[in-house]
Legacy VTK file of the C-alpha trace (Angstrom):
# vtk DataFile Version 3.0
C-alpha trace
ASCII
DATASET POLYDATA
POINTS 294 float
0.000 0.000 0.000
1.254 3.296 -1.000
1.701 6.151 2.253
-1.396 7.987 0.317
-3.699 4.945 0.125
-2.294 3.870 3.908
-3.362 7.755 5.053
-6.523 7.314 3.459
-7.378 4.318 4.817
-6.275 5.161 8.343
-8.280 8.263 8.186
-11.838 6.340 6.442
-11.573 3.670 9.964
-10.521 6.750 12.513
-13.819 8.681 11.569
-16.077 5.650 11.321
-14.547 4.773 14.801
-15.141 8.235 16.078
-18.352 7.904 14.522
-19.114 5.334 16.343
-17.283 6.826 20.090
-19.617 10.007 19.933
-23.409 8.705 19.401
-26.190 11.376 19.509
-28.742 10.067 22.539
-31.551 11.995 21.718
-31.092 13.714 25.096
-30.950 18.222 25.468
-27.235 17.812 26.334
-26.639 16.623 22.430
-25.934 20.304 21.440
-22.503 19.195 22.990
-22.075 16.088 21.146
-23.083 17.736 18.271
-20.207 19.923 18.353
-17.862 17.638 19.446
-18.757 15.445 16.248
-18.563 18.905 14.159
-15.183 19.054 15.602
-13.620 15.532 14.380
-15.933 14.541 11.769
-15.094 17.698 9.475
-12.009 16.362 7.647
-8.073 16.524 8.237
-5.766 14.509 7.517
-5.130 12.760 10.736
-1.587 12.462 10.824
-1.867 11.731 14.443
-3.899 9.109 14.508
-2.014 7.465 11.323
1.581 7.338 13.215
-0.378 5.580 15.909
-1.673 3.327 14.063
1.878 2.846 12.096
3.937 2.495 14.663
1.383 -0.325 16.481
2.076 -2.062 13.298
5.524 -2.646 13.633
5.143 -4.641 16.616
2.381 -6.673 15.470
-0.522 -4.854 18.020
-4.123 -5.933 17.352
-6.192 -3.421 14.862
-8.419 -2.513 16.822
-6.563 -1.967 19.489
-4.445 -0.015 17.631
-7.794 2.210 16.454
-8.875 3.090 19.449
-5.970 4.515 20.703
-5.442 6.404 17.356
-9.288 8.310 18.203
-8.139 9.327 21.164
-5.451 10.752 19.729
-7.810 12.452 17.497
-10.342 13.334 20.030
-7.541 15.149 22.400
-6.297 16.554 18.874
-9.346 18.283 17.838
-10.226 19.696 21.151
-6.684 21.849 21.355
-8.313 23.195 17.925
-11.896 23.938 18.861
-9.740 25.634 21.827
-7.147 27.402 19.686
-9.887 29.056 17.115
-11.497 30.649 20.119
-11.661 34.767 20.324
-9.689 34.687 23.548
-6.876 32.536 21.955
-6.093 32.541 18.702
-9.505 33.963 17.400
-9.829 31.965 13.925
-13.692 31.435 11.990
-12.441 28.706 9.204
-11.086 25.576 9.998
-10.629 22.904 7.419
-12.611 25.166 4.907
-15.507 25.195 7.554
-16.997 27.738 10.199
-14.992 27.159 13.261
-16.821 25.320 15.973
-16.953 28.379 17.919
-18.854 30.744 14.558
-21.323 26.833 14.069
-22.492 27.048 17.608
-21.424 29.375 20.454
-18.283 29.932 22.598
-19.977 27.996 25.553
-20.841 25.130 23.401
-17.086 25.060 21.838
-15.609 25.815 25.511
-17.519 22.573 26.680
-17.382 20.594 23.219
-13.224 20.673 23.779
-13.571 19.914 27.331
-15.816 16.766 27.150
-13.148 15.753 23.949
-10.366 15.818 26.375
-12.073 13.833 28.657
-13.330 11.342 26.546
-10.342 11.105 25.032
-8.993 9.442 28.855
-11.778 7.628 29.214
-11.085 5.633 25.671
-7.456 4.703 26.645
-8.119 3.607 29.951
-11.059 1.059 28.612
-9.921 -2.357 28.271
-10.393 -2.474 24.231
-7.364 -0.498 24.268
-5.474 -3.136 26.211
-6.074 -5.814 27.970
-3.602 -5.398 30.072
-4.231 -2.105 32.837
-0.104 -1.295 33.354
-0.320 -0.860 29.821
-3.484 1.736 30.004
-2.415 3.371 33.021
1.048 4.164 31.042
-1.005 5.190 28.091
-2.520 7.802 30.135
0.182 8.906 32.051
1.788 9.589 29.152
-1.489 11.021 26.679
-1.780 13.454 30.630
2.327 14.672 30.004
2.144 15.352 26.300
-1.594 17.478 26.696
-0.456 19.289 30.000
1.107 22.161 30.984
4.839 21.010 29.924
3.464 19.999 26.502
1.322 20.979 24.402
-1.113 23.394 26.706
2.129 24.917 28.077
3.499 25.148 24.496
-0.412 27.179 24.004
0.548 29.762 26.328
3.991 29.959 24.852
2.288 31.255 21.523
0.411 33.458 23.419
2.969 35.005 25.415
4.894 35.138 21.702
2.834 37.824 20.721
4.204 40.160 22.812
7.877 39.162 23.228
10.762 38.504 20.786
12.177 35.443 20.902
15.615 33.266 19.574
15.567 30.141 17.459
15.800 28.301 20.674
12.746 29.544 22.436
10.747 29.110 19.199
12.291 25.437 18.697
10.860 24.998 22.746
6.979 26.348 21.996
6.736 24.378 18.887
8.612 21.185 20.089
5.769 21.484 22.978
2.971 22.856 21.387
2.724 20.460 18.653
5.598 17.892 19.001
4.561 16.257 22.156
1.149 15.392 21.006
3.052 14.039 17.662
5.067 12.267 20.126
2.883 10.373 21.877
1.553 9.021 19.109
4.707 8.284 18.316
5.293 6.210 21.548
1.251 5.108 21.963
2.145 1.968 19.244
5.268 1.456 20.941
3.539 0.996 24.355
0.782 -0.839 23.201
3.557 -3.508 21.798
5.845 -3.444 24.937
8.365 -2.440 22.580
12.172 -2.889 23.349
13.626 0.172 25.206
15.623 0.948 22.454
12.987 1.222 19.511
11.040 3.686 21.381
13.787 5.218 21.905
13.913 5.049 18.006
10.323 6.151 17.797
10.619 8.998 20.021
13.705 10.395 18.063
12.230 10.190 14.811
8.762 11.993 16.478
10.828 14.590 17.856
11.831 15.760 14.472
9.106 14.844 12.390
7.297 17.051 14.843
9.924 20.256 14.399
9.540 19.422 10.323
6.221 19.443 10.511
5.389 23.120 12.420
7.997 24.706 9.782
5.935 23.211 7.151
2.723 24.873 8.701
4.872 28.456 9.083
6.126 28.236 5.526
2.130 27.497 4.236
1.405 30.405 6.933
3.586 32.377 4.479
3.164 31.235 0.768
-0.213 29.348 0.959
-3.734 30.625 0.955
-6.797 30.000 2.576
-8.400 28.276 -0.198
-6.053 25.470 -0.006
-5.286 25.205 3.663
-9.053 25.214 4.665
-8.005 28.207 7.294
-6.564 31.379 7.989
-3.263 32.525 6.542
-0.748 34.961 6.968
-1.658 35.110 11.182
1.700 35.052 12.444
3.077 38.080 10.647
0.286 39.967 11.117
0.437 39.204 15.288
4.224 39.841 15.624
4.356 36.388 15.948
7.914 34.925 16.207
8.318 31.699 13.761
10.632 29.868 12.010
10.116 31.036 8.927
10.199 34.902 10.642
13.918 33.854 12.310
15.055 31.914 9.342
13.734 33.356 6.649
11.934 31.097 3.663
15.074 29.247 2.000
16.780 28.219 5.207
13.288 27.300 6.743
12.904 25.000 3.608
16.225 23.416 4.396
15.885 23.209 7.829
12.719 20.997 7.272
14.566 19.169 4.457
17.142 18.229 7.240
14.718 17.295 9.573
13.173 14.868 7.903
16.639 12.980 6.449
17.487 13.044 10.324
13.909 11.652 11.113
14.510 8.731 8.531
17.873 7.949 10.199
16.541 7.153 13.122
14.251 4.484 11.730
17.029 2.775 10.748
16.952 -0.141 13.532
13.309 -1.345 11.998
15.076 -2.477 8.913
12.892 -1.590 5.955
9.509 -1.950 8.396
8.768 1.694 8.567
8.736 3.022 4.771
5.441 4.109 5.399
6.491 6.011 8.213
9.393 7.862 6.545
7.074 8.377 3.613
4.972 10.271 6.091
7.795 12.492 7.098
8.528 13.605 3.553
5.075 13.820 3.252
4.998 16.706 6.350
7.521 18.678 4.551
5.705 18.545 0.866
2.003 18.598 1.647
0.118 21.939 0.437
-2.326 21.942 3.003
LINES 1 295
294 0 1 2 3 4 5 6 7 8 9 10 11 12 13 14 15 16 17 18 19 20 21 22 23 24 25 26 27 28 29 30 31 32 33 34 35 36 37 38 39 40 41 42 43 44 45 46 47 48 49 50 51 52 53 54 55 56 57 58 59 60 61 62 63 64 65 66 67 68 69 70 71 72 73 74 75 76 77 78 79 80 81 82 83 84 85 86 87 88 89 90 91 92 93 94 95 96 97 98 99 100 101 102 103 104 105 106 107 108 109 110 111 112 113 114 115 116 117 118 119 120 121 122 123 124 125 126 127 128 129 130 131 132 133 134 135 136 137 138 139 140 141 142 143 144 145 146 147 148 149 150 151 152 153 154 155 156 157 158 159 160 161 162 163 164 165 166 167 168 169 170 171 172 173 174 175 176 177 178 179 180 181 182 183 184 185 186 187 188 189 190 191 192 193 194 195 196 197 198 199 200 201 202 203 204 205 206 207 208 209 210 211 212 213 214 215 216 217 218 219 220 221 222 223 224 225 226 227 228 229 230 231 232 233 234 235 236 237 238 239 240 241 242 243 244 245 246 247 248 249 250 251 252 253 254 255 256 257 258 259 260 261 262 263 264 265 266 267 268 269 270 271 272 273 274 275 276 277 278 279 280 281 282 283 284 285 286 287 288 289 290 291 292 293
C-alpha cells in the first residue's frame, strides 16, 4: 500500500470509529455532542492518529486496538483546535474550509465541546479495548496526561500566546513548537510502541524520529502560513506576521526554513534505521509533512 492509500485508509476507519465513540442520545445535552462530532468529523488529515496506528504495526498490536488509541489521539487533537480558534486565543472562523466550531455554535458550546473531547479522550485509553492489560493503560494515560499538560502541548499554548508580545531566539521558538505540537506528535509516536511493549531501544527510536518529524512538521505549517492561501489550507493565513508572531520562517527566513525541514526529515529517517525496511510508510509520512500543500 502506498503512504497515500495507507493515510486514506487510516483516516476512512478513525472517523467511522469516532463515529461510532460520539453517538447522539436523543437527550438536550446533544448540542454538545453535536459539536464535538462537528469538531472531528469535518475532515483533516489525521496524521496523528495514522503514526499511531503505524507504529502499532511494527510490533504486530491488534487493529483494533491499535484504532482506538489512534481516536483518542484524534479526540484530544481536535479539542486543542476547537480551543485554539477561540476569540480569547487565537480567534480563527475557518477551519478545514468550515466555520470554526466556535462561529457553528457558540463559545460555551465550543468551551464545553473541547472539554468533554479531552475527557473522553482518557476515558477511551483507559477502557480495556485499548489493552487488555491495565499497566499498559495506566502508562497510556500517564503519558497522553504529560504530552496534553502544561509542559506539553497546553504549556506550548501559552507559549504562543505570550509570543505575541515578546521577541524570541531560534531556541525559544524550537521549545513552543517542540511542545505545542511535538509532544502530542510524540505520543503518538510512543502510543504503538507501548501498546507492543516495545524494546527500550525502539522507542527510543520512535521517540527520536517523532521529535523531528514534529519540528519538520510546524515549519511546514509556518512556511504554508507564508506562501499558501486560505483556499487550499481550509483556514486562515498569513496570522503570524500579522500578530508579531515569532516563527521559524520569521527567524530563518523562507530558503533556510525549507532546508531546515529538508534536514529534519533525512534526520527523522535515520533514526528508523533499527526497523530495517519496516517503517517506509512512516518515513514516507515524514517527507510527506515537509511537501504537503495543506
Amino acid at each position: 500500500m502506498s503512504f497515500r492509500d495507507a493515510l486514506a485508509d487510516a483516516a476512512a476507519r478513525v472517523a467511522a470509529e469516532l463515529d461510532a465513540l460520539l453517538p447522539l442520545a436523543g437527550t438536550p445535552e446533544d448540542q454538545v455532542v453535536e459539536a464535538m462530532r462537528y469538531a472531528c468529523l469535518n475532515g483533516g488529515k489525521r496524521m496523528r492518529p495514522f503514526f499511531v496506528i503505524e507504529t502499532a504495526r511494527l510490533f504486530g498490536v491488534d487493529g483494533r486496538s491499535a484504532l482506538r488509541a489512534a481516536a483518542a489521539v484524534e479526540m484530544l487533537h481536535c479539542y486543542s483546535l476547537v480551543h485554539d480558534d477561540l476569540p480569547a486565543m487565537d480567534d480563527d472562523d475557518l477551519r478545514r474550509g468550515q466555520p470554526t466550531v466556535h462561529r457553528r455554535f457558540d463559545e460555551a458550546t465550543a468551551i464545553l465541546a473541547g472539554d468533554a473531547l479531552l475527557t473522553q479522550a482518557f476515558a477511551v485509553v483507559a477502557d480495556p479495548d485499548v489493552h487488555a492489560d491495565p499497566a499498559v493503560r495506566c502508562e497510556l494515560v500517564a503519558r497522553l496526561a504529560k504530552a496534553a499538560g502544561a509542559r506539553g502541548m497546553v504549556g506550548g499554548q501559552m507559549l504562543d500566546l505570550l509570543a505575541e508580545h515578546r521577541d524570541l531566539d531560534i531556541a525559544a521558538i524550537t521549545r513552543l513548537q517542540r511542545m505545542k505540537t511535538g509532544c502530542l506528535i510524540a505520543f503518538s509516536c510512543e502510543a504503538g510502541a507501548i501498546l507492543g511493549k516495545a524494546a527500550p531501544r525502539l522507542r527510543q527510536a520512535l521517540a527520536a524520529y517523532a521529535h523531528d518529524v514534529g519540528l519538520a512538521f510546524q515549519i511546514a505549517d509556518d512556511l504554508l502560513d507564508v506562501e499558501s492561501t486560505a483556499a487550499a489550507t481550509g483556514k486562515a493565513v498569513a496570522k503570524d506576521a500579522a500578530r508579531g508572531k515569532a516563527s521559524f520562517v520569521a527567524v530563518l527566513g523562507v530558503e533556510r526554513a525549507r532546508a531546515q525541514a529538508g534536514l529534519l526529515v533525512e534526520q527523522a529517517c535515520a533514526h528508523l534505521e533499527p526497523f530495517e525496511g519496516r517503517a517506509a510508510l512512516l518515513e514516507a509520512a515524514a517527507r510527506f509533512v515537509v511537501e504537503r500543500s495543506a
